[in-house]
SEZATI-759529 format. One record per atom (N, C-alpha, C, O, CB): residue in one letter; x, y, z. Coordinates in steps of 0.2 Angstrom, whole numbers, plus 5000, padded with zeros to 4 digits. Each point is the difference from the previous one (the first is absolute). Last residue first. Glycine has a CB too. Layout:
residues N
AXYZ;...
//
This chain:
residues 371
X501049895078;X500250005008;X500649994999;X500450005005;X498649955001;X498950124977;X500550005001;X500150015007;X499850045004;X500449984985;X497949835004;X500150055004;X500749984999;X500550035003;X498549995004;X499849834986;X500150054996;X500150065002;X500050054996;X499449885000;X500449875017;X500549994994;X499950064994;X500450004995;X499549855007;X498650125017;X500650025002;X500550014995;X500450044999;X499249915010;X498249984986;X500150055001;X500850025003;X500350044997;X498449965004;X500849774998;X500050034993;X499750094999;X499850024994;X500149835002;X500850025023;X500550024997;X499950014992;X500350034995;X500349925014;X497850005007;X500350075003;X500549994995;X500150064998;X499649965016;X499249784986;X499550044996;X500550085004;X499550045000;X499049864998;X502749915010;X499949994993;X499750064997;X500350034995;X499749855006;X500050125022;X500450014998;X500050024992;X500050064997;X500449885012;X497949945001;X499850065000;X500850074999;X500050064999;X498749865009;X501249834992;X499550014995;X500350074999;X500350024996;X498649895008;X502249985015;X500450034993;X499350004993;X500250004994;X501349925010;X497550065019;X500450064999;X500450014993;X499950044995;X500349955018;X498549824992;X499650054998;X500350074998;X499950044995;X499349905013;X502049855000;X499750004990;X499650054999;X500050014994;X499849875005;X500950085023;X500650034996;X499850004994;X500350044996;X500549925011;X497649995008;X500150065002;X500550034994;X499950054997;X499949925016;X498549854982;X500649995005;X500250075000;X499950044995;X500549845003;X497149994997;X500450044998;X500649995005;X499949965005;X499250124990;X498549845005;X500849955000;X500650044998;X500549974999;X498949934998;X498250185009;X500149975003;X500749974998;X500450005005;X498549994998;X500950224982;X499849935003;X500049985005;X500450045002;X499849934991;X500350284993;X500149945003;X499849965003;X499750035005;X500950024994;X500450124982;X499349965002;X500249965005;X500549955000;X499150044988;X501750245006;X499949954996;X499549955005;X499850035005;X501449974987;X500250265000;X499549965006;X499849944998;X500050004993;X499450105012;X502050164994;X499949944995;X499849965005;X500150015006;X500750004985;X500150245003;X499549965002;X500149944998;X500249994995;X499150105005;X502450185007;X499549934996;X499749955002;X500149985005;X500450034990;X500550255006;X499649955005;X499749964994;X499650014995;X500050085015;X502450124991;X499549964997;X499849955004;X500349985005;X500250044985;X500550235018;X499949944999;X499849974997;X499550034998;X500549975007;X499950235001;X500849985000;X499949924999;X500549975002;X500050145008;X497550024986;X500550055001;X501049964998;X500450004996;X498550085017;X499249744982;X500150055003;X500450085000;X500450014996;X499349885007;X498949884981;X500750045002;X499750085005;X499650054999;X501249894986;X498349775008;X500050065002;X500650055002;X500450005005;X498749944996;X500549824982;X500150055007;X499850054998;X500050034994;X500949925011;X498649774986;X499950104999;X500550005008;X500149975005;X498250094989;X500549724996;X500750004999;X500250104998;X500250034995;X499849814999;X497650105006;X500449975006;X500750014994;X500050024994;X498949895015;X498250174991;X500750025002;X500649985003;X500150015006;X499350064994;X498749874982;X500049995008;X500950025001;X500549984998;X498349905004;X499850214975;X500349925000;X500150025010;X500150065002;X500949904980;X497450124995;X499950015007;X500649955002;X500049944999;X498650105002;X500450094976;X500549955001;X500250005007;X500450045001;X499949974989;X497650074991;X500049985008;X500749975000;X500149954996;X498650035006;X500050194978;X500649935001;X500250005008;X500450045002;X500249994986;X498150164997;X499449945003;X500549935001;X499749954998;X499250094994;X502150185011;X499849984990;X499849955000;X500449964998;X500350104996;X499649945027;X500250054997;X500249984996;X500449964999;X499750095006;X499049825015;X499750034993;X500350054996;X499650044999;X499549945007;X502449965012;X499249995003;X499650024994;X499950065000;X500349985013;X502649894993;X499450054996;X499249975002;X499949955003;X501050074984;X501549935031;X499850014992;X499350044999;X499750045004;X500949864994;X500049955026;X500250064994;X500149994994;X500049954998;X500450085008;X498949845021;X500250014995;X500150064996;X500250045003;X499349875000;X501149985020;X499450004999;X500050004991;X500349954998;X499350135016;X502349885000;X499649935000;X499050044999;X499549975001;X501749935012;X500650274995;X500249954999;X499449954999;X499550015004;X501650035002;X498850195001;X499949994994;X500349904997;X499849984995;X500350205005;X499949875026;X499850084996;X499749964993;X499649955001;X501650155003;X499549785015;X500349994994;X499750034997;X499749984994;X500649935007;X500450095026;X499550024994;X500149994992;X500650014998;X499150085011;X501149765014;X500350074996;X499450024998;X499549965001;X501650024995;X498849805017;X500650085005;X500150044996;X500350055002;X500449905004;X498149844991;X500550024995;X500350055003;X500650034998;X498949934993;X498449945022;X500849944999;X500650064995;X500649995002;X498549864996;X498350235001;X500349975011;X500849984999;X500450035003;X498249895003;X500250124974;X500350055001;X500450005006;X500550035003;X498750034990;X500549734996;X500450055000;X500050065000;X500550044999;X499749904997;X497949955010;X500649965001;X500850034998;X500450015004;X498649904995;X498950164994;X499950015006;X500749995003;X500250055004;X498749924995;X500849964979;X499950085001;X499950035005;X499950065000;X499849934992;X499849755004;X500650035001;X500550084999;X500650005001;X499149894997;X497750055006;X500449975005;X500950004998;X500350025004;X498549904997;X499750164982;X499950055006;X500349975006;X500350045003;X498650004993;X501349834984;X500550044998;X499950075006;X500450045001;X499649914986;X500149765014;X499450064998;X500350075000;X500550015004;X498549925003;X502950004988;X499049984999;X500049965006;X500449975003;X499350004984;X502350235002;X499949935005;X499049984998;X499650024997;X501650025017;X500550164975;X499650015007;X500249935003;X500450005004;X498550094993;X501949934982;X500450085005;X499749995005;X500250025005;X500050084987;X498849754994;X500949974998;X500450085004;X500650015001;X499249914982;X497550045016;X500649975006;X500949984999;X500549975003;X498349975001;X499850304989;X499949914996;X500749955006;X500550025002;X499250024979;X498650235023;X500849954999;X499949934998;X499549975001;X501150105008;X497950024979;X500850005005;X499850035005;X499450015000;X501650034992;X497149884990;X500649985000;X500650015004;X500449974999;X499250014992;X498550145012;X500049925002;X500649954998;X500349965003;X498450064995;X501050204998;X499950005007;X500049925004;X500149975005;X499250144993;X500649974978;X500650005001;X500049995009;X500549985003;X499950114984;X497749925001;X500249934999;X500950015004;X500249965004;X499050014982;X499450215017;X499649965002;X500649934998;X500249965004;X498350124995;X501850124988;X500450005007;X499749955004;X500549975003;X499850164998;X499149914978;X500649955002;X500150025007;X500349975004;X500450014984;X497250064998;X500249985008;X500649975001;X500049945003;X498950054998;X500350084976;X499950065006;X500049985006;X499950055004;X499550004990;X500649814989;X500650015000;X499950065006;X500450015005;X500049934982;X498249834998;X500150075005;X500350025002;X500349955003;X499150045000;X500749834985;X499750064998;X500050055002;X500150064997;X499449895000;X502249835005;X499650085004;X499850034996;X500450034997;X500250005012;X501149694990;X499250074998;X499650055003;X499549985003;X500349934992;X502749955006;X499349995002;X499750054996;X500150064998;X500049895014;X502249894993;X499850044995;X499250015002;X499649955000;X501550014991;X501349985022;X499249975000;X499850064997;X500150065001;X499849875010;X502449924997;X499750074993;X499449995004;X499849945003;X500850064983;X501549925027;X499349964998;X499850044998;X500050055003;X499749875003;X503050025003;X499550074998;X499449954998;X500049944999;X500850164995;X501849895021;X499249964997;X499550064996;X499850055003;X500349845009;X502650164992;X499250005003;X499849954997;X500249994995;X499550125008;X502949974998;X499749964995;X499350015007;X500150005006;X501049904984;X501450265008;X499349955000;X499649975000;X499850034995;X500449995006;X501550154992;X500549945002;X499449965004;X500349955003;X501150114997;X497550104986;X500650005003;X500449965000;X500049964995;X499750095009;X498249874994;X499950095000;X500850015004;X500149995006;X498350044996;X500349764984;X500450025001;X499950085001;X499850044997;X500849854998;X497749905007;X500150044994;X500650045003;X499950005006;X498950014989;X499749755005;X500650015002;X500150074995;X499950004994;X500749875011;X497050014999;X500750014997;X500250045003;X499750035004;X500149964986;X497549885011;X500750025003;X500650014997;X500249954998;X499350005008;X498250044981;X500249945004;X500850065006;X500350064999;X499249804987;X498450275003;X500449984996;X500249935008;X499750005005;X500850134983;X497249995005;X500550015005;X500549964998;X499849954998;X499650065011;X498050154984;X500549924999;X500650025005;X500150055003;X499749914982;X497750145014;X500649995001;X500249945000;X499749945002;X500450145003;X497750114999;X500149934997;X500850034997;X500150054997;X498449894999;X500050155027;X500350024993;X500149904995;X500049955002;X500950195005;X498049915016;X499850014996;X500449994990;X499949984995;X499450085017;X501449985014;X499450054996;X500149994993;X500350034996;X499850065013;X500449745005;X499650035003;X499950074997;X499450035000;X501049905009;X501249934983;X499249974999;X499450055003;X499550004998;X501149875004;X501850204997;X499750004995;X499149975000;X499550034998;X501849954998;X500050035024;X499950044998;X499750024991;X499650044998;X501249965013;X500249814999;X499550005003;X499750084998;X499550004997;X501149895012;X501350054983;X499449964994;X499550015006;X499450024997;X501349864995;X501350215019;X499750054990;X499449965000;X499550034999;X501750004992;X499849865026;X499750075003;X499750014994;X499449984999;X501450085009;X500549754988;X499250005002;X499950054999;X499750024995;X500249915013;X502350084990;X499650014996;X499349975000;X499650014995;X501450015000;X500750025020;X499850064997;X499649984995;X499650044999;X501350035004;X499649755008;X499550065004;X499950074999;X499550035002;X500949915004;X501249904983;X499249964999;X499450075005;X499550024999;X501149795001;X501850225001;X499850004993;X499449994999;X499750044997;X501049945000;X500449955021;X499850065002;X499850024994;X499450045001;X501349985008;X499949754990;X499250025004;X500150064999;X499550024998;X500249895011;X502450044982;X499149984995;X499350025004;X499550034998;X501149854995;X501450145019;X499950054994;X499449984996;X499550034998;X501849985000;X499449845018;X499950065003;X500050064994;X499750055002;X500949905009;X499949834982;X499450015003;X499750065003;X499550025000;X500749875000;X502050104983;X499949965006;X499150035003;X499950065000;X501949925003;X499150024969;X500250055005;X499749935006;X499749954999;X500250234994;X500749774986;X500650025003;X499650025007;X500350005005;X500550054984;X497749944992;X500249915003;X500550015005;X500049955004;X499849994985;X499450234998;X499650005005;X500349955005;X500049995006;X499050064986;X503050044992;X499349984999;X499549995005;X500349995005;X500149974987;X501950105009;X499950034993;X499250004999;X499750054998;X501549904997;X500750115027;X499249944998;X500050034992;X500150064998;X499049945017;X503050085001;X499549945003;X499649964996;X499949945000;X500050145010;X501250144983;X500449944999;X499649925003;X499949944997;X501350155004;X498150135004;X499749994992;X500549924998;X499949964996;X499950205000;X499449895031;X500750034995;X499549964993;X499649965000;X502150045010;X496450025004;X500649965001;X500450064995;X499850054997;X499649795006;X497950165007;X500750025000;X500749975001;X500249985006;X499250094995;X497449974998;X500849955001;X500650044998;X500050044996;X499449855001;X498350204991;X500349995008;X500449955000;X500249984994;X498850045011;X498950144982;X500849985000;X500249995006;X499850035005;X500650034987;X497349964992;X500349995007;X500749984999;X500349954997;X498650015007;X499650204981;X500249944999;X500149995007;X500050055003;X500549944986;X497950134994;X500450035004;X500349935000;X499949964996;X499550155011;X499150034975;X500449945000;X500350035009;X500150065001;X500249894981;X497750124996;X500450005008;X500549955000;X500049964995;X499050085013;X499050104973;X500649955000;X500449985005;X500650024999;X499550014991;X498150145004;X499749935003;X500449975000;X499849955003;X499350044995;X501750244998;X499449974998;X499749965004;X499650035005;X500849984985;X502349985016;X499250054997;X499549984996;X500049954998;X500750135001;X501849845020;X499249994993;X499850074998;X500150055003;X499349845002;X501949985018;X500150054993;X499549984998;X499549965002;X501550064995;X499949945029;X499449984996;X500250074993;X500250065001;X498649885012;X502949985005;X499450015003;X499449974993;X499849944999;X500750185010;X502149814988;X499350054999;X499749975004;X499949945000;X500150104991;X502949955012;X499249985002;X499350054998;X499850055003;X500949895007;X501950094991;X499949934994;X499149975001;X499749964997;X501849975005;X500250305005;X499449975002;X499849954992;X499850024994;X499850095018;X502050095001;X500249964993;X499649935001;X500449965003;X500950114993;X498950215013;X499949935002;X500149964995;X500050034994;X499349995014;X500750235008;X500349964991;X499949955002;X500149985005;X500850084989;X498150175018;X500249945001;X500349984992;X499950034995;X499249955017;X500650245006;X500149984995;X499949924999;X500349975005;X500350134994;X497450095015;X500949984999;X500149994995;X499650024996;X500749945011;X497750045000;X500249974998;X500649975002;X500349955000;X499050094995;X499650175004;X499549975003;X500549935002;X500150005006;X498750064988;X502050124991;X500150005004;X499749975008;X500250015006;X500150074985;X500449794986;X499750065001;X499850015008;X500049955004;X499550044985;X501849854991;X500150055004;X499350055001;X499850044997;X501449954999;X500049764990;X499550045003;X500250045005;X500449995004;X499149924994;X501349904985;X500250075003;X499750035002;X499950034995;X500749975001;X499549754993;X499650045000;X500750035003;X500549985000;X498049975000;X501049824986;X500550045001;X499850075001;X499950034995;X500649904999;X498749795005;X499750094997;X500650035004;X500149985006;X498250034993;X502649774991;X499450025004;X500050065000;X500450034997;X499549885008;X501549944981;X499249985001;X499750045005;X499449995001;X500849904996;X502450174999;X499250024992;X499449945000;X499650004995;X501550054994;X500950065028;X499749935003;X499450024991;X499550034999;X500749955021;X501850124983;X500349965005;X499349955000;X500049955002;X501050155004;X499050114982;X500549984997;X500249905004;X500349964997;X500050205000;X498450025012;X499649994994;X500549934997;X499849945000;X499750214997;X501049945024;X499449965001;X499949984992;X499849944999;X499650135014;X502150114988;X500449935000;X499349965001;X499949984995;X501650055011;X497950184994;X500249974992;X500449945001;X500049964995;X500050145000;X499250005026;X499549974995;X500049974993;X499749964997;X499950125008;X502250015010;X499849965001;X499349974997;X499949944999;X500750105010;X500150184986;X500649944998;X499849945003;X500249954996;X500750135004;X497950095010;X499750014993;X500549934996;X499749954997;X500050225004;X500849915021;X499449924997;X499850014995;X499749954998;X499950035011;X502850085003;X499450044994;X499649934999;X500149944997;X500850164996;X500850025029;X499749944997;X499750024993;X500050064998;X499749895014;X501650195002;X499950004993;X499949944997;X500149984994;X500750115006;X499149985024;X499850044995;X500250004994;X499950054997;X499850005010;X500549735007;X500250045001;X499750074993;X499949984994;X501149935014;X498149855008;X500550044993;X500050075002;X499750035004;X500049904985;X499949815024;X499850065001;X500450044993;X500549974997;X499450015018;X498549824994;X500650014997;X500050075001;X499550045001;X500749864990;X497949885016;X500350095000;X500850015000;X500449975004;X498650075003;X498949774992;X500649994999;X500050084998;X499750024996;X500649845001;X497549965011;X500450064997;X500750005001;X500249965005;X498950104996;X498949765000;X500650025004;X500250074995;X499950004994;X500649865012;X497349924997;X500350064995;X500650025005;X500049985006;X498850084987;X499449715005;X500550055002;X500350034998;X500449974996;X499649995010;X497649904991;X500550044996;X500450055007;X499750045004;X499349954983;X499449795014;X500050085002;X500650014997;X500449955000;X499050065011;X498749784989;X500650034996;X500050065005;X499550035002;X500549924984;X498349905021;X500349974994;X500750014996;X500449964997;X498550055003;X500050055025;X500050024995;X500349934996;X500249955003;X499950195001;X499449855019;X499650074998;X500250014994;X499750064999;X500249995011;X501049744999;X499350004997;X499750074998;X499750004995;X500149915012;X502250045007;X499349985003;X499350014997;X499450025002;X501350005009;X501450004980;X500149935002;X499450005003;X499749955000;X501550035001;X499450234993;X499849934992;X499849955002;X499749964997;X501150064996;X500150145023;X499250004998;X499749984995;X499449994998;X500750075006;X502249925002;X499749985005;X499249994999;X499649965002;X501450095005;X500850084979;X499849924998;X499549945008;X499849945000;X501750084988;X499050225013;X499549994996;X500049934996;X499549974998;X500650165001;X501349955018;X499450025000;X499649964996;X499749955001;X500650145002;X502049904992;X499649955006;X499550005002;X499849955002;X500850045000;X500050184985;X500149934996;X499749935005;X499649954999;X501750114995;X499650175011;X499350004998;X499849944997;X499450004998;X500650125000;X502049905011;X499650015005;X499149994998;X499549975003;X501750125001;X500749924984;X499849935001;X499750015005;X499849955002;X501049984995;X499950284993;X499549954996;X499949935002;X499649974997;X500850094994;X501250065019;X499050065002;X499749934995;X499549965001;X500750254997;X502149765002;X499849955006;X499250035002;X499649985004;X501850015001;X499650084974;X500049965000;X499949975006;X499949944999;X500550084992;X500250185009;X499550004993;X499649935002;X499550005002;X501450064986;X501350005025;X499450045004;X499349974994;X499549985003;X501450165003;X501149804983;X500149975007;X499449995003;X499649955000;X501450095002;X499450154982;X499649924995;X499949925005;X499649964999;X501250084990;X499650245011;X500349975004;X499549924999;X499549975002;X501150155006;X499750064971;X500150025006;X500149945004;X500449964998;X498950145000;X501950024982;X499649955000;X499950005008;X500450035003;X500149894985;X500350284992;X500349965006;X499149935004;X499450004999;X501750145005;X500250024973;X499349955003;X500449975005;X500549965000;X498850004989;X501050274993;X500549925001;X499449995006;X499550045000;X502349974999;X498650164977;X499549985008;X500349935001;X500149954996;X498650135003;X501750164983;X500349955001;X499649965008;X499950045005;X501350024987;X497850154987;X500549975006;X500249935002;X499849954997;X499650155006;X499550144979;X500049925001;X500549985007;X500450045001;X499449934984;X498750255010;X500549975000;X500149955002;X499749985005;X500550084995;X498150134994;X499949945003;X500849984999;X500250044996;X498349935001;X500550254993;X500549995006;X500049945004;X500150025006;X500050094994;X497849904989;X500450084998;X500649975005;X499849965005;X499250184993;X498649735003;X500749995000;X500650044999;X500549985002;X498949934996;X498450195006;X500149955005;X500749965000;X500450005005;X498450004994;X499950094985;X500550095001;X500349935005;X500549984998;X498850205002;X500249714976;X499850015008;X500250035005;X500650005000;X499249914998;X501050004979;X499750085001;X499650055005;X499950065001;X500149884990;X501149805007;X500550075000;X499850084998;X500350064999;X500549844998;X497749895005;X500450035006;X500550054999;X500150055004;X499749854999;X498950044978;X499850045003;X500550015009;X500050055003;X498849914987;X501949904993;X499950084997;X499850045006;X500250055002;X499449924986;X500749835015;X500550015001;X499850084998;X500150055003;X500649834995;X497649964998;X500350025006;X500450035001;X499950045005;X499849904998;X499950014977;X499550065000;X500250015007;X500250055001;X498649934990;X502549845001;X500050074995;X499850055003;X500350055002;X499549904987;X499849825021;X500550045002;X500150104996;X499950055002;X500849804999;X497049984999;X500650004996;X500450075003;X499950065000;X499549884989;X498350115017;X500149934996;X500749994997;X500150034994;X498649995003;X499650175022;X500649994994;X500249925000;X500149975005;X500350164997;X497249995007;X500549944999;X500550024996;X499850014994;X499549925007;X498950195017;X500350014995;X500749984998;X500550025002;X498950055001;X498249865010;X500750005002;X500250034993;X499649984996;X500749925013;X497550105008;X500150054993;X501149995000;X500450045002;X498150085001;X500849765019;X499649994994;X500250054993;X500649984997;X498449975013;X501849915013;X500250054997;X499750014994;X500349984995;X500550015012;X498949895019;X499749984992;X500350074997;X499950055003;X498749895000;X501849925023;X500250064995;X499449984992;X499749954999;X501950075007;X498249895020;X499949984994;X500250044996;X499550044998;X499649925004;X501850085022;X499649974995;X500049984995;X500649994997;X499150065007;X501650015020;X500349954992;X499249974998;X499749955002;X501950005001;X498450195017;X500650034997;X500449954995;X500650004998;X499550085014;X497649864997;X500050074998;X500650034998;X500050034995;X499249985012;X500249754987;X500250045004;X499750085000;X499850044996;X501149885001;X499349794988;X499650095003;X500050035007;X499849965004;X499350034988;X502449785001;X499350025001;X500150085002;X500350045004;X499249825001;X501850064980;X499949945003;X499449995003;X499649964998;X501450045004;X499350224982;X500449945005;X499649925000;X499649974996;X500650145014;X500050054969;X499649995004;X500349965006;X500449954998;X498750054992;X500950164984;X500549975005;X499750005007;X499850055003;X501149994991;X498450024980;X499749985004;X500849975005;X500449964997;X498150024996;X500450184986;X500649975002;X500149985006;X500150055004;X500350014990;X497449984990;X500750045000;X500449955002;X500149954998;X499550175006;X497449904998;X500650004994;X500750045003;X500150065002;X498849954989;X498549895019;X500450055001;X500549974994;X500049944997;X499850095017;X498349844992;X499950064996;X500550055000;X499850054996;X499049935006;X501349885020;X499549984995;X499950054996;X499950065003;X499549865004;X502250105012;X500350004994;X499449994995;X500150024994;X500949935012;X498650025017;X500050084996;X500350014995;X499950054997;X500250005012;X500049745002;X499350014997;X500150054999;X499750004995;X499749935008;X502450035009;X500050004991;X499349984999;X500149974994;X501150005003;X499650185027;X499949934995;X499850004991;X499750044996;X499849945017;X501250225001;X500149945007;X499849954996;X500549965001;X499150095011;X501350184973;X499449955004;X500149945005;X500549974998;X499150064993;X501350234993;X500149935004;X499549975002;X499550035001;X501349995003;X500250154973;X499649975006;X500249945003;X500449964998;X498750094997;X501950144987;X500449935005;X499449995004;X500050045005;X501549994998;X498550144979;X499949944999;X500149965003;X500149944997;X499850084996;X500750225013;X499249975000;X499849934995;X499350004999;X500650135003;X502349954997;X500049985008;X499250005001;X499849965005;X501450114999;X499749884971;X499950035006;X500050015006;X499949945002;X500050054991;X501349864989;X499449994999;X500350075007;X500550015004;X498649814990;X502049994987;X500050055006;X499350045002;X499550004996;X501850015001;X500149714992;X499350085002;X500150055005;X500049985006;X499149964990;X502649904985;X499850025004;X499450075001;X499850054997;X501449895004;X500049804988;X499650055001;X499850055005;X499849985006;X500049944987;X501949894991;X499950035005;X499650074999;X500150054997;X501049875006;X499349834982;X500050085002;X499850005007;X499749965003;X499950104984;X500849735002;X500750035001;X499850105000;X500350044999;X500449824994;X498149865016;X499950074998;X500850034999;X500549985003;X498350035004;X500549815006;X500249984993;X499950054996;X499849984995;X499949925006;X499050145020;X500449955000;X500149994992;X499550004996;X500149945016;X500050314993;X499749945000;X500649955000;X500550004998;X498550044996;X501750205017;X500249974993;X499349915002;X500149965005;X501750124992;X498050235014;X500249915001;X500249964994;X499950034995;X499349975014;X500350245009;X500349984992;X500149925000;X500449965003;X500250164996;X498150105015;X499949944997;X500349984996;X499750014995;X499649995008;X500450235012;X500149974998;X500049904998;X500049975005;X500250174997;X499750145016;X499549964995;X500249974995;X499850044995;X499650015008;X502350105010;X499450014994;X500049915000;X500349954998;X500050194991;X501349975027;X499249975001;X499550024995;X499450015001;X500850015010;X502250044990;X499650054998;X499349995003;X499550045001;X501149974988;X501249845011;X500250055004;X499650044999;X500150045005;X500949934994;X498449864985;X499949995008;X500250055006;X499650005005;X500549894992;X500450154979;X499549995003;X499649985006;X499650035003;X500849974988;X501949975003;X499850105001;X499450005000;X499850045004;X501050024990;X499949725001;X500350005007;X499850115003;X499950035006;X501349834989;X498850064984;X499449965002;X500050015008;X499550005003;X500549924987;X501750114993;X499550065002;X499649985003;X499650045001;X500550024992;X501449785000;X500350015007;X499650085000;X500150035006;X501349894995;X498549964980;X499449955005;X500450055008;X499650005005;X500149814987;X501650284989;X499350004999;X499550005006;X499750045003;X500749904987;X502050005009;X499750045003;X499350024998;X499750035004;X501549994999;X499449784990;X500350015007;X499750065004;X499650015005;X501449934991;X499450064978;X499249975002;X499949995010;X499550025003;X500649874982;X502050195004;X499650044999;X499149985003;X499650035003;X501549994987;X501249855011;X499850075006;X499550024998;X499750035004;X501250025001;X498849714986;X500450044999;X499950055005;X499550005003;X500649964985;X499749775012;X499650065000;X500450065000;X500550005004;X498649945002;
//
């Protein structure tokens, strides 16, 4: 990648210093990159995504709604399409004027202290597998580094492009919000018209581990099978008519998931926020039953996972839904990055298999970060 294009993605970074309202993202297998910017009177919020029903724009959603991490929706966006017109315009932008590119190193935080919080929670919660109160619960951990003012996330987004081309590829900033970037192998729900499709993803092994369904070990396949009851159960129930592909190994990074398509039919479309309520959190970020285990980690996980494990992307714009669950992201601070990652866990789970899971998914944010 050449200084010139580097320092380009590195105005992006004058945006946020500005707090202008923005969305830039690259599709899975996609080679343009798109960005919306949008007013400070087109940032609305909301406590829940049934307020979403009939709404149009740029949607970034927690875990669970909040007063101080809502439902953002950014709607009237003004798209620039292809580097050419972005560039143009950043560098016309008063905001970026005198932006300077810079150099940033990464200090790593106390992983000892990281990792004895997380078996703490671990043993919790695999205690309550055992006595039945759940099926699955999903444990999450964060990971904070620290950089220095001449980090550039704007540069970190183009390496995400370059570093993972199946999954959606986002940058997000607004003053409700913050910033976040993520590089997420997982759709919520797409389509338009009447054409939908969402999928269940789950299990996790190294990409070297498993070529085919037949590779992977029982504990994967069942947590798979749970995310993907949930969906069919939700298909049937409202009604929709759907096909469902068989089980596959699909690679995100240096990782391999289980995936299941599920292709459906919606006439009606003025109530995505209603469907979308139902489908997430999807037990592959929450657990099932999914109110019993959403309880369970909020009592057990000791952090808030703000924006983490909820979802993002387009909301009907130019009648094109692309919604994918917020995971393999961080959040960037004054003086820090804050990363996510969390994985499934069972009555039979092991502590050490869960942790290096959740290692594994932090380095493919990590790995892109100059350190």
């Amino acid at each position: 990648m050449d200084e010139k294009t580097l320092f380009n993605y590195s105005l992006l970074d004058c945006l946020i210093a500005q707090d202008s309202s923005f969305f830039m993202f690259r599709s899975p297998f996609k080679q343009t990159i798109e960005l919306a910017i949008f007013k400070p009177g087109d940032v609305h919020s909301f406590l829940d995504v049934h307020s979403l029903n009939g709404k149009e724009g740029f949607v970034i959603t927690p875990f669970i709604p909040a007063e101080n991490h809502p439902v953002i929706l950014l709607s009237n966006p003004h798209i620039l399409t292809g580097e050419t017109s972005i560039f143009r315009w950043l560098s016309s932008f008063e905001g970026t004027r005198g932006c300077r590119d810079n150099q940033s190193y990464m200090i790593s935080n106390d992983s000892f202290k990281a990792k004895a919080t997380y078996r703490m929670a671990f043993n919790r919660l695999r205690n309550e597998l055992k006595a039945g109160h759940c099926d699955k619960v999903v444990l999450s951990r964060m990971a904070t580094i620290q950089k220095t003012a001449g980090f550039s996330i704007g540069k970190t987004f183009k390496s995400a492009c370059i570093a993972y081309p199946e999954a959606f590829v986002y940058l997000c900033h607004t003053p409700v919000s913050g910033t976040w970037l993520g590089s997420t192998p997982e759709t919520l729900l797409s389509g338009h018209e009447s054409t939908w499709q969402t999928v269940a993803l789950a299990g996790t092994k190294k990409r070297t581990e498993v070529s085919c369904y037949q590779d992977w070990d029982d504990k994967n396949k069942y947590e798979q099978r749970i995310v993907s009851s949930y969906i069919e159960n939700i298909m049937k129930s409202s009604g929709f008519v759907y096909t469902k592909t068989e089980p596959v190994s699909v690679e995100a990074g240096e990782l391999t998931h289980l995936k299941t398509t599920f292709d459906f039919q919606m006439i009606e479309t003025s109530h995505l926020g209603d469907v979308l309520d139902q489908l997430y959190p999807t037990p592959a970020v929450c657990g099932f039953p999914k109110e019993k285990a959403k309880l369970l980690i909020l009592e057990n996980e000791g952090y808030d996972r703000f924006y983490y494990g909820g979802f993002i992307g387009s909301l009907s714009v130019n009648g094109q839904t692309e919604l994918f669950v917020n995971i393999r992201c961080l959040s960037v601070g004054n003086d820090t990055l804050t990363l996510y990652a969390g994985g499934g866990l069972l009555p039979s789970s092991d502590v050490e298999t869960e942790w290096e899971e959740t290692e594994a998914k932090l380095r493919t944010m990590f790995s892109l970060i100059d350190h």
